[in-house]
N, C-alpha and C positions, 0 to 999 in steps of 0.2 A: 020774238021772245028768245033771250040765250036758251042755251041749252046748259050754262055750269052750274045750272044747279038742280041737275039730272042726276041720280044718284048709279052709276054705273052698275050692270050688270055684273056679281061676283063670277058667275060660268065662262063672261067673257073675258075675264082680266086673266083666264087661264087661256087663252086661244094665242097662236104665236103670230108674231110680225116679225119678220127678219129680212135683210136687206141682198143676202145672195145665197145659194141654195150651198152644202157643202157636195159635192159630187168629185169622183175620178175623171183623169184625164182621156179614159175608152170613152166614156157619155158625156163627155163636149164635142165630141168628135173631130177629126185630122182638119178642120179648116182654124183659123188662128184669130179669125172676124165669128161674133156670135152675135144674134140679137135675138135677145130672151123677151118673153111677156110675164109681168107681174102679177098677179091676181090674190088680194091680201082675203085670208078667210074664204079662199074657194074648193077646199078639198078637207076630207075629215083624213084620217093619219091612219095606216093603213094598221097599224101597231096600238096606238093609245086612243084614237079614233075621236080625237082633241083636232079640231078646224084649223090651219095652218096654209100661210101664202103658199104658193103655189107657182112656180117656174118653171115655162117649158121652153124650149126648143128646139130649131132642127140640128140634131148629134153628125156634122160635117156637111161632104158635097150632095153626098146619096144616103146617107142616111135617113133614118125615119124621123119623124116627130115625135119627141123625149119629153117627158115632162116629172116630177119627182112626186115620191111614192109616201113615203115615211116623212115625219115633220124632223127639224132640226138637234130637238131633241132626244129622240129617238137616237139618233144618227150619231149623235157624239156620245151617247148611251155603250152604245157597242162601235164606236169607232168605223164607222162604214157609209158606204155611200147612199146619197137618197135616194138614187134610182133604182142600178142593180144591187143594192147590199152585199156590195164587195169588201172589204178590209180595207183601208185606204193605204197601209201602209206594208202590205205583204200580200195585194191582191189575192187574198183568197177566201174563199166563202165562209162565213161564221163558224161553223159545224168544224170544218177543219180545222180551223186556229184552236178554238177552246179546247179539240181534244189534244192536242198537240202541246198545250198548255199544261192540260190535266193532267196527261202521260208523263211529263218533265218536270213535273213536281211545282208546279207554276199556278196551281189552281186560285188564289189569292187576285191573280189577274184578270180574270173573268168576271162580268160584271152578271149579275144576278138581277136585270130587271122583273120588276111584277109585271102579272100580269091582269090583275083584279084593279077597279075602277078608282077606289079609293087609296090603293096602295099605289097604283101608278101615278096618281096626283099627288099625294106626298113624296114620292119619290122623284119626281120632277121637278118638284121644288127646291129641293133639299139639292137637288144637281146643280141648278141654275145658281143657288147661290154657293156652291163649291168651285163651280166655273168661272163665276166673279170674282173668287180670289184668286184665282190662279191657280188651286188644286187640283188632285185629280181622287175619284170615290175609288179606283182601284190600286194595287201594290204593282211592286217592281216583280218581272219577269225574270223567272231564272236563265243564266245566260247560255246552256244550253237549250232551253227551247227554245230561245230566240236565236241563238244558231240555225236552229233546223227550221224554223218558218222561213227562215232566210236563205238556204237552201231550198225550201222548196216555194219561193214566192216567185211569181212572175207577174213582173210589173212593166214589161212590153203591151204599150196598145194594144188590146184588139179591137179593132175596128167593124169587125164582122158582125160585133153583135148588135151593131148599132142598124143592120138592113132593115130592109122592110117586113113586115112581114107577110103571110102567104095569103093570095088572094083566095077566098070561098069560090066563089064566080066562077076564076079560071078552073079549079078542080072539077068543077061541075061540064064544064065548057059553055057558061052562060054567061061570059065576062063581054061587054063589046064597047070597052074605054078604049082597048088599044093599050097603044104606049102610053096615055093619059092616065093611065091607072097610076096610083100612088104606092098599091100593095105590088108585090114581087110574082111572076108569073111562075111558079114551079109548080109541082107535083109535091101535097105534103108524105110524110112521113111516115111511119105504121102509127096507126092510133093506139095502140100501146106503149111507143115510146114512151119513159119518165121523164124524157128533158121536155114534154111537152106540155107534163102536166107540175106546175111549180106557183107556191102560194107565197105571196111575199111574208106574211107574220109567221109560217113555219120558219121559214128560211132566216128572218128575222135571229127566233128562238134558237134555231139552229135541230130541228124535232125531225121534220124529213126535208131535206135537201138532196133531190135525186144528184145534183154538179157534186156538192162536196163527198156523197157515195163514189162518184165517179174517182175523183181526186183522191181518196182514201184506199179505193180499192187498188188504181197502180201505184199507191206508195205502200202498200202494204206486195204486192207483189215483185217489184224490185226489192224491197227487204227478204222476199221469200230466196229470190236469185243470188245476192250475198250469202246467204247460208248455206243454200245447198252449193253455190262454190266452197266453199270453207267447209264443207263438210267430208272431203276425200283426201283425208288423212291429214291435214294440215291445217290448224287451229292457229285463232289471232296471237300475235304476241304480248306479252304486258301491257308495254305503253312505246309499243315502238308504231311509229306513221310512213306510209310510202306513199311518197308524191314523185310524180311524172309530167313531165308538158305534154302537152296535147298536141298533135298533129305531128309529120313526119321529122326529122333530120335536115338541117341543121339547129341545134337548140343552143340555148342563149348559153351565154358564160354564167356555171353558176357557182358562186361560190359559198363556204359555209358563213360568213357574215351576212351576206344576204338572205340563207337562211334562218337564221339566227334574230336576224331584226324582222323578220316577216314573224316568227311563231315565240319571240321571248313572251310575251301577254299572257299566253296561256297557262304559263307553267314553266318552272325550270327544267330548263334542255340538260339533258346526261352527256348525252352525243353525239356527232351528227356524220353520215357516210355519204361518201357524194361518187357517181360515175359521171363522171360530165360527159362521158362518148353516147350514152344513154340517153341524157338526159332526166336522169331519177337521183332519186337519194331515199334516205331511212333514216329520220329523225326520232330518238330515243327520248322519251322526259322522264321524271319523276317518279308520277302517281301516273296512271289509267286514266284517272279524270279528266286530267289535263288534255291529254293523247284525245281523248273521244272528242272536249271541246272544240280542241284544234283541226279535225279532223271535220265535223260542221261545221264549223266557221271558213275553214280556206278549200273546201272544196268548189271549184269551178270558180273561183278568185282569181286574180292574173298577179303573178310575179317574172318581174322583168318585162311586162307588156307580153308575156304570153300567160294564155289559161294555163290553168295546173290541173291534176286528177288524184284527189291525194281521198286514202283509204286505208284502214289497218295494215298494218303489214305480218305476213306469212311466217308463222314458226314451225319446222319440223318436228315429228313425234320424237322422242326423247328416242337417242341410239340409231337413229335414221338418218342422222346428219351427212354419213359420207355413203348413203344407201343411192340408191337410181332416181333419177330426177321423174316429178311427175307423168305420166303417158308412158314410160318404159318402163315393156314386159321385163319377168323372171329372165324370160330367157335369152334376152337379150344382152344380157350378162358376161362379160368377157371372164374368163378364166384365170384366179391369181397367177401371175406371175411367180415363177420356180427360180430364186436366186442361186445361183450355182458357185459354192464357194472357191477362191481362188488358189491357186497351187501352192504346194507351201515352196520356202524360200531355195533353190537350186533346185527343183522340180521341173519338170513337161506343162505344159498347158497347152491342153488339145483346144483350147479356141483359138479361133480365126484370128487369122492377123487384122488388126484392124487397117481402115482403107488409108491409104498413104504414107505406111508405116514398111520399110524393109527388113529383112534379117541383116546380121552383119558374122561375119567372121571370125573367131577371137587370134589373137597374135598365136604366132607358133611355138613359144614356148609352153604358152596357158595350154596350148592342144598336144602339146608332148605330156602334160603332166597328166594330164587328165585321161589319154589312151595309156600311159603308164597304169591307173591306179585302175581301170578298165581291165586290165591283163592281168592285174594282181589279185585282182576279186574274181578270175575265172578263173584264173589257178588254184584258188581255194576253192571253190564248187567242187572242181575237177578231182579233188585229193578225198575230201567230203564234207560231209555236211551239219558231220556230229563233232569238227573240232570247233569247240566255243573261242570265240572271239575275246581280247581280254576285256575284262570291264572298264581297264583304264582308260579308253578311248569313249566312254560313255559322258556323255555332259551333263552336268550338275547347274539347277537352278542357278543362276544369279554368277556361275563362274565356268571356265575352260572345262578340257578333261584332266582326270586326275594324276597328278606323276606317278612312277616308280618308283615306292620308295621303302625299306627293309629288307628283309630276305629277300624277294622278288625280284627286286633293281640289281640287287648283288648276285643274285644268280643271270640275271642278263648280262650284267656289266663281266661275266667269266670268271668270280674270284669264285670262291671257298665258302665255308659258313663263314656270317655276318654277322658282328654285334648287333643286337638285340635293337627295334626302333626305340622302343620305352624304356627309361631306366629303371623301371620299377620290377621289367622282366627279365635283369638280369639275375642270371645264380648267384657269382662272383658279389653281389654288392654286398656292403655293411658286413664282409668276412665269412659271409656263410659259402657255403660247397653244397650245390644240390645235387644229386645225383638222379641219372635219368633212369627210369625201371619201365620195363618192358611187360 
């Protein structure tokens, strides 16, 4: 008897068949040959607990025996692997991405499955045919938090996690396979450890994940080490970035175009300083924004075929600019410099002669004039002290001294009384006779 005209099970037309499991490249394991077993409908889904094939096997040379946890779609639900529910694409555990999403203003990205039995079967529906068009039920990611997953993804194999795991037996010391044993011969762990105690639908959820506690807590404590660097006197700049290569001297040619084409993406560049002996620069942009982007995005990136190390860069407290560089004491402080002004013009100057410089002798005429005018000033001391010198030998801004000229000049030059300098002070002018009275 056929069987088409069997009228199919509704429960089972929700059960999945699929043809290869989706998994990371750590739970394939380091060999490049694999041979899987298929088993259609032989495992409920550890998440929606919906019946789905089922493929295991051995994760490399020494690996264990793998087989996959969560069905298909689950897994393209939250973007992750079927076995260890990794991120497929930022290897890192649920819990981390979504807060990391959350925090960056990206929450739109996060898919919100149910968890309730009717709502997860509509919701699975409603996926399967979003995925046949080629849509996706979540939004675009802000592109700094997808800098920073990116920053902190690691997506190098590990292989380790694919061991075995620990034999009961041998703990006990009642193992006697031998080297036959298939589990690993160690001593376990403290039974308090949390990495030992881990549920796949938490972890799924993202609710308790002792790894991504782990994950979370030293990224949150390198965040701690940034600030309390940046906490002893010296605060980030607006939007300026300091990147450095990594590893010692000698460092590549760098120049501001090739800076330039590595960080224009981000934002418009203001400026850009470069020490090539260094190996560093200080690239200024725009806005802040930009700066921070670029700042997730190319740290631990390679330009020129070497890493880079690039991080806010350092501003001085205002007025501290030409103060003592960080680690030096008060009083280590050199003492202003006392500028000593220079002689005035035909003066002494008691400093030193400088080095390779000689005296010289002046002609002998210049040194007859000058012991002359020597003689002539000690003869005045000598006579004394109270006869004043004339004023005319005094010099006047902007010209010589001033001549002899009126009475004064005519009583030097030997004559008599002298017509008047001004004509205004004469008696005799315009016919008048003034007479002088006593």
């Amino acid at each position: 008897m056929s069987n088409y005209g069997i009228k199919r099970d509704d429960n089972k037309q929700e059960w999945e068949d699929t043809e290869f499991p989706l998994v990371c490249e750590t739970c394939l394991g380091d060999s490049p040959y694999i041979r899987m077993t298929k088993e259609s409908y032989g495992k409920k889904c550890s998440v929606c607990e919906t019946p789905f094939t089922v493929f295991a096997w051995q994760a490399g040379s020494k690996g264990r025996l793998k087989r996959v946890e969560i069905c298909r779609n689950c897994a393209e639900a939250k973007n992750v692997c079927q076995v260890c529910i990794y991120d497929l694409q930022y290897g890192l555990p649920v819990k981390v991405r979504d807060r990391v999403l959350k925090e960056h203003g990206s929450a739109g990205a996060i898919t919100a499955v149910p968890q309730s039995m009717a709502n997860r079967s509509w919701y699975t529906a409603q996926q399967q045919r979003t995925l046949a068009q080629g849509q996706s039920l979540v939004g675009e990611s802000n592109p700094l938090a997808v800098a920073k997953l990116e920053e902190m993804a690691n997506m190098e194999p590990r292989y380790e996690r694919n061991m075995a795991k620990l034999c009961s037996f041998f703990a006990r010391g009642e193992c006697n396979r031998g080297a036959n044993c298939p589990f690993r011969h160690e001593m376990p762990r403290d039974r308090n450890d949390p990495m030992a105690k881990q549920n796949t639908k938490n972890r799924f959820y993202g609710t308790s994940d002792p790894v991504a506690n782990r994950i979370l807590g030293r990224q949150r404590r390198k965040e701690e080490e940034v600030k309390q660097e940046d906490a002893d006197g010296y605060d980030k700049a607006r939007a300026t970035l300091y990147l450095r290569f990594q590893g010692d001297a000698p460092y590549p040619t760098l120049t501001e175009a090739d800076i330039r084409d590595k960080f224009y993406s981000f934002g418009e560049i203001m400026s850009v300083r470069i020490q090539a002996d260094k190996g560093q620069a200080f690239v200024e942009f725009s806005e802040p924004d930009a700066c921070e982007l670029a700042i997730a995005s190319m740290n631990r990136k390679e330009l020129l075929d070497r890493k880079l190390h690039v991080k806010w860069a350092r501003a001085p407290k205002r007025g501290e600019t030409a103060g003592p560089k960080r680690g030096e004491e008060e009083s280590s402080q050199q003492a202003p410099k006392v500028i000593q002004p220079m002689a005035p013009p035909g003066g002494i100057s008691k400093a030193p002669i400088p080095k390779g410089f000689a005296t010289t002798k002046p002609p002998p005429h210049v040194a007859a004039i000058a012991a002359a005018r020597r003689r002539k000033a000690a003869a005045g001391e000598a006579i004394g002290a109270s006869v004043p010198r004339p004023s005319s030998n005094v010099p006047r801004p902007g010209g010589g001294p001033i001549r002899g000229v009126g009475v004064g000049a005519a009583k030097r030059a030997g004559g008599g009384a002298a017509k008047p300098y001004y004509p205004s002070a004469d008696p005799s002018r315009l016919g008048t006779n003034a007479t002088k009275t006593i």
